[in-house]
N, C-alpha and C positions, 0 to 999 in steps of 0.2 A: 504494500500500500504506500502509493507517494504522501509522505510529508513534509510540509511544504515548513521549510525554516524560515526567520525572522532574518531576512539579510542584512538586519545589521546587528547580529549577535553577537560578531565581536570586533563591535568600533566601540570606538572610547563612552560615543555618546547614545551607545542601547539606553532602550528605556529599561529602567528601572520599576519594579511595585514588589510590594510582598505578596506572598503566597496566597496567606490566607486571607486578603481582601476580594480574591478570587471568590474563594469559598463562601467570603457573606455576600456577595452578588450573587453567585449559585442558588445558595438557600431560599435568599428572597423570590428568585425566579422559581424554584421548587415549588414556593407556598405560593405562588400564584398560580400551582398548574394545578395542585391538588390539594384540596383542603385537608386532608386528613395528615400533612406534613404537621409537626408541630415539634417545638426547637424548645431545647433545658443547656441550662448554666449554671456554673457552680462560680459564681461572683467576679466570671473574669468578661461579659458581656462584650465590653468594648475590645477589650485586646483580641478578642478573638471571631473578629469583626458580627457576632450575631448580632446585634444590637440595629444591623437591617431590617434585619425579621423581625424582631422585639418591637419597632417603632410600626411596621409594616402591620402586623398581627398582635396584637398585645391581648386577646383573648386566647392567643395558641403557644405561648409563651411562658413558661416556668418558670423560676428563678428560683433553686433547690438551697442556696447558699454554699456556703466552704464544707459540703461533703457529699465526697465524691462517689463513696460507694452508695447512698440514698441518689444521687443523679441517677448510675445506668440499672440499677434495679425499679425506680421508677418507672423509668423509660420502657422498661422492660415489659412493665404491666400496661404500658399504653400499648407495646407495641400487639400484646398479646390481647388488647382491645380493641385493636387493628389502624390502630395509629401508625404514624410510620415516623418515630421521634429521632432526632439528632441532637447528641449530646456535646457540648463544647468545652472545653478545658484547655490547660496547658499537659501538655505530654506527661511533663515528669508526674504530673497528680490521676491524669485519666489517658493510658491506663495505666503508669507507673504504680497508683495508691489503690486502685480497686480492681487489679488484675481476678482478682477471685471472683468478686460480680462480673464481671464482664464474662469469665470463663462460665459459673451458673447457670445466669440468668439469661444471658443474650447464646451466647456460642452452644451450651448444650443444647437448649431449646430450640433454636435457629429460629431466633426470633430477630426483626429486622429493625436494629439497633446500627444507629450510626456514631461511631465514636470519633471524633475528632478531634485528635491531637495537636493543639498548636504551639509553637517555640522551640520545636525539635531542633536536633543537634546542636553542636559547638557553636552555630553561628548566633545562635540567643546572645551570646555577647557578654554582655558586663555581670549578667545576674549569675556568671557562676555554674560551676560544677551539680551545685542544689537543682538546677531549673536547667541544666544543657542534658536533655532525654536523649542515651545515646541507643539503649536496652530495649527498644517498644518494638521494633524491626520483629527483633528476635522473639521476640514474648508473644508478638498478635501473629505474626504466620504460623507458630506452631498449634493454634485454635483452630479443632475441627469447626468447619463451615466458615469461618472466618475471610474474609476478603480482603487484604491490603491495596492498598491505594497509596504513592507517594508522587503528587504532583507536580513536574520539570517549574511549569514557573504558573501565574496568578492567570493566566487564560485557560490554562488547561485545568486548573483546581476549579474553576469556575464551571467547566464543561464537566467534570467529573464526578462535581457535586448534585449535577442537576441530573446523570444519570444514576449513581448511587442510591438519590431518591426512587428510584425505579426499581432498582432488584432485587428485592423481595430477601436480601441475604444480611446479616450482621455484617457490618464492613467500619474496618477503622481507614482512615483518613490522615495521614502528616503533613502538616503544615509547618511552615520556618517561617520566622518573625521579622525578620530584615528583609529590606526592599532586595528583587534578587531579576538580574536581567529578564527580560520575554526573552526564550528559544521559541516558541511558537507562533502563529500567527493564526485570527480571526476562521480562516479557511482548514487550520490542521484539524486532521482527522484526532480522535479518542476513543478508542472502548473501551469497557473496560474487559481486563485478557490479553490487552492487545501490546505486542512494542512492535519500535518504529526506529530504523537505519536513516540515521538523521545525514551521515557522510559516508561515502562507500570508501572503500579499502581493502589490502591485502595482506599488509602484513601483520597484523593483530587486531582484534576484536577488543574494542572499548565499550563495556555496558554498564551505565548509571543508571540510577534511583532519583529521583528527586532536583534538589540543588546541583548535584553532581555531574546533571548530565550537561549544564554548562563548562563547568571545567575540564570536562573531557574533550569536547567541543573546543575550547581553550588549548589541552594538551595537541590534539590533535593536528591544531593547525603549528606549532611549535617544533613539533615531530616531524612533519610534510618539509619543515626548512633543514629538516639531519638526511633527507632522503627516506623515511620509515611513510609506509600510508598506512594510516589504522582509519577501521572503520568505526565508526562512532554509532550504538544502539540502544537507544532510549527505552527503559523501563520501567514507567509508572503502575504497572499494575506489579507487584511486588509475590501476590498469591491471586489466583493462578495462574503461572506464568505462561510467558506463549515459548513453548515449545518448540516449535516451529520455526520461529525466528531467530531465536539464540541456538540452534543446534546449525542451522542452515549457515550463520553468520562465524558461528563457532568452527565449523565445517572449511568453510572458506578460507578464514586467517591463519588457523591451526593453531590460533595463540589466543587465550581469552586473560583478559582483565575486568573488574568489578570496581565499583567506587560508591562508596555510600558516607552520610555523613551521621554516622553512628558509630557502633562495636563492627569492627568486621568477621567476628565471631558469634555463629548463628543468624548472621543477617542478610542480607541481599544477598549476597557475595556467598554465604555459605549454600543459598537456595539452588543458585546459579551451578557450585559445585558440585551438587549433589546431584544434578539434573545433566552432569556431563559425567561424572562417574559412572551412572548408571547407563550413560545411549551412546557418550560417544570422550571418551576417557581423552584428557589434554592437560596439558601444565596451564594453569589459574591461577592468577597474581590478584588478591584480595587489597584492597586499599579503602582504609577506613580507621579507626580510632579502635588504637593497638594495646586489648585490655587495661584501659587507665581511665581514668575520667576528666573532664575538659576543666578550664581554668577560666579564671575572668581577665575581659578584654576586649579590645574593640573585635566584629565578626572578622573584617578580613585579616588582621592579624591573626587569629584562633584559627583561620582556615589555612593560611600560608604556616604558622608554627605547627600546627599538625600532618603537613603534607597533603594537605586536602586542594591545595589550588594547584592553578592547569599547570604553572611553570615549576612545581615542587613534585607533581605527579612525574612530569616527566624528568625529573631528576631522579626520580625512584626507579622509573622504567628504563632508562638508558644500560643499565649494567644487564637487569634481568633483559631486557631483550636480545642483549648480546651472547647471554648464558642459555637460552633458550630455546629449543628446537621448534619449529614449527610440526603440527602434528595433522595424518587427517589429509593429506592433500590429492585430489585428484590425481 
C-alpha cells in the first residue's frame, strides 16, 4: 500500500504538534459519529487533550478523579452496558498503576475499553524517571485480546482514534507529550494491522513504533550519504502485527532493526523478534532504552543521550552493520 510521506519530514522547518492533540480531535470526531462513545479521566483532562470531548459532550463525560484502577473498571461496566468508553491518563499511572484492572476487567472479558496512555517515553522530559513510561509496550501486548496502537505522529493518532472507536476490541493507545514532526500526510492511509515502507531499501530493514519512526527516517537518510540504503517500515499497530510486511521487508534486507522509545526488552522490538524466529530467522539489532530508567531533561536531549535520535542510531549501527551478515536473500 503506497504511503504517501510529508515531504518535508526532514527540513529544518516540518511542522511540528504533539501526538496526543491528535487523539482529542479523534475522540471528539468519534463522539460525533456515535453516541454511545463516552470519555473518563482520572484528573489529567487537559494534558491529555480530552477536555474536547469534555466541553463537546459534558453529559458523556466522567471525571473519576486521581484513581486509576476505579477509571478502567468503570469503564468497564459501561462498556459491558455497551458503551464504548475511552479512558485517559498519563502512561506511567494507566496502565502503569492498574495493570490488574485492565488485565480483569477489560482484557479477560474483551470488553471494548480504550486505554490511553499519554506522556510515554523519555521524551516526557523534565518530569522524570517517575512519569517517563518506558514498561507499557511490554505489559499491554502480552494481554490476550489486547490491541496496541503507537501513533508515528498527531495525524495518524487522530485517524487511529477515530477507528479504535470502531472495533469492538480493548485497545491501548500511546501517546508522547512533546510537539513531534508530521511523517504523514492528510491522504496517508491507517488501519489498524496494518504497517507501511515509508523509504525502500536494500540493505537493512529499519522498523519503528511511534516517535521512532521519525528518526529512522532521520537515520536513514544519514546512512544513504555512507552509501548503506535501508529501508524505513513504519509500525503503529504494535499487536497484531502485519506479518506480511515485516517478513517481506525483512526478507528483502536480510538485516532487521527495531527502535522504540521504551524498554527494548519485551517491546516492539522483542514482538518483531519473535515473529522472525519463528518464519524466517535473521540477526535483529533492538534499539530502545537498555534496562534503566530515563532521567530528567529537556526531550531532545533525553533522546540524543539515550541513543534514540537518527544521528546517534546510526552511530550504533555503523559497526553492527559492518559485523553483520545479510541473511534471507534471493
Amino acid at each position: 500500500m503506497n504511503y504517501l510521506v510529508n515531504p518535508n519530514v526532514l527540513k529544518d522547518d516540518v511542522t511540528l504538534e504533539p501526538i496526543r492533540a491528535g487523539f482529542g480531535r479523534g475522540l471528539k470526531i468519534a463522539g460525533e459519529a456515535d453516541k454511545t462513545v463516552v470519555a473518563l479521566c482520572a484528573d489529567l483532562t487537559e494534558s491529555t487533550q480530552m477536555h474536547l470531548f469534555k466541553e463537546a459532550f459534558p453529559e458523556r463525560f466522567i471525571e473519576v478523579g486521581i484513581g486509576e484502577q476505579n477509571l478502567v473498571t468503570v469503564a468497564s461496566g459501561m462498556a459491558r452496558a455497551g458503551k464504548i468508553p475511552f479512558t485517559s491518563s498519563y502512561a506511567a499511572f494507566s496502565p502503569g498503576r492498574n495493570w490488574e484492572q485492565i488485565r480483569t476487567t477489560a482484557a479477560l472479558n474483551n470488553q471494548p475499553v480504550k486505554i490511553v496512555g499519554s506522556h510515554a517515553g523519555v521524551s516526557v522530559g523534565p518530569d522524570g524517571a517517575t512519569h517517563q513510561m518506558l514498561e507499557d509496550i511490554a505489559l499491554m501486548r502480552v494481554l490476550p485480546n489486547m490491541v496496541v496502537i503507537a501513533p508515528g505522529d498527531s495525524l495518524e493518532a487522530e485517524r487511529a482514534t477515530k477507528l479504535v472507536a470502531c472495533n469492538g476490541k480493548p485497545t491501548y493507545l500511546r501517546l508522547a507529550r512533546e510537539k513531534t514532526p508530521i511523517i504523514s500526510t492528510e491522504e496517508s492511509p491507517f488501519e489498524i494491522g496494518k504497517a507501511y515502507v515509508l523509504r525502500e531499501g536494500s540493505d537493512v530493514a529499519l522498523m519503528g513504533t511511534g516517535t521512532m519512526t521519525y528518526h529512522l527516517l532521520v537515520a536513514a537518510k544519514l546512512l544513504a550519504e555512507k552509501g548503506i540504503e535501508a529501508e524505513v517500515v513504519h509500525v503503529p499497530t504494535i499487536k497484531p502485527l502485519d506479518e506480511a510486511v515485516i517478513l517481506a521487508s525483512a526478507k528483502k534486507t536480510g538485516r532487521v532493526v527495531t527502535a522504540e522509545e521504551a524498554q527494548a526488552a519485551g517491546g516492539f522490538g522483542s514482538a518483531v523478534s519473535e515473529l522472525l524466529t519463528e518464519k524466517l530467522p535473521m540477526p535483529v539489532k533492538r534499539i530502545g532504552m537498555n534496562d534503566r530508567f530515563g532521567e530528567s531533561g529537556a526531550p531532545n536531549e533525553l533522546m540524543e543521550h539515550f541513543g534514540l535520535s537518527g544521528r546517534k542510531i546510526v552511530e550504533t549501527l555503523e559497526q553492527w552493520l559492518k559485523d553483520t551478515p545479510r541473511y534471507h536473500q534471493e
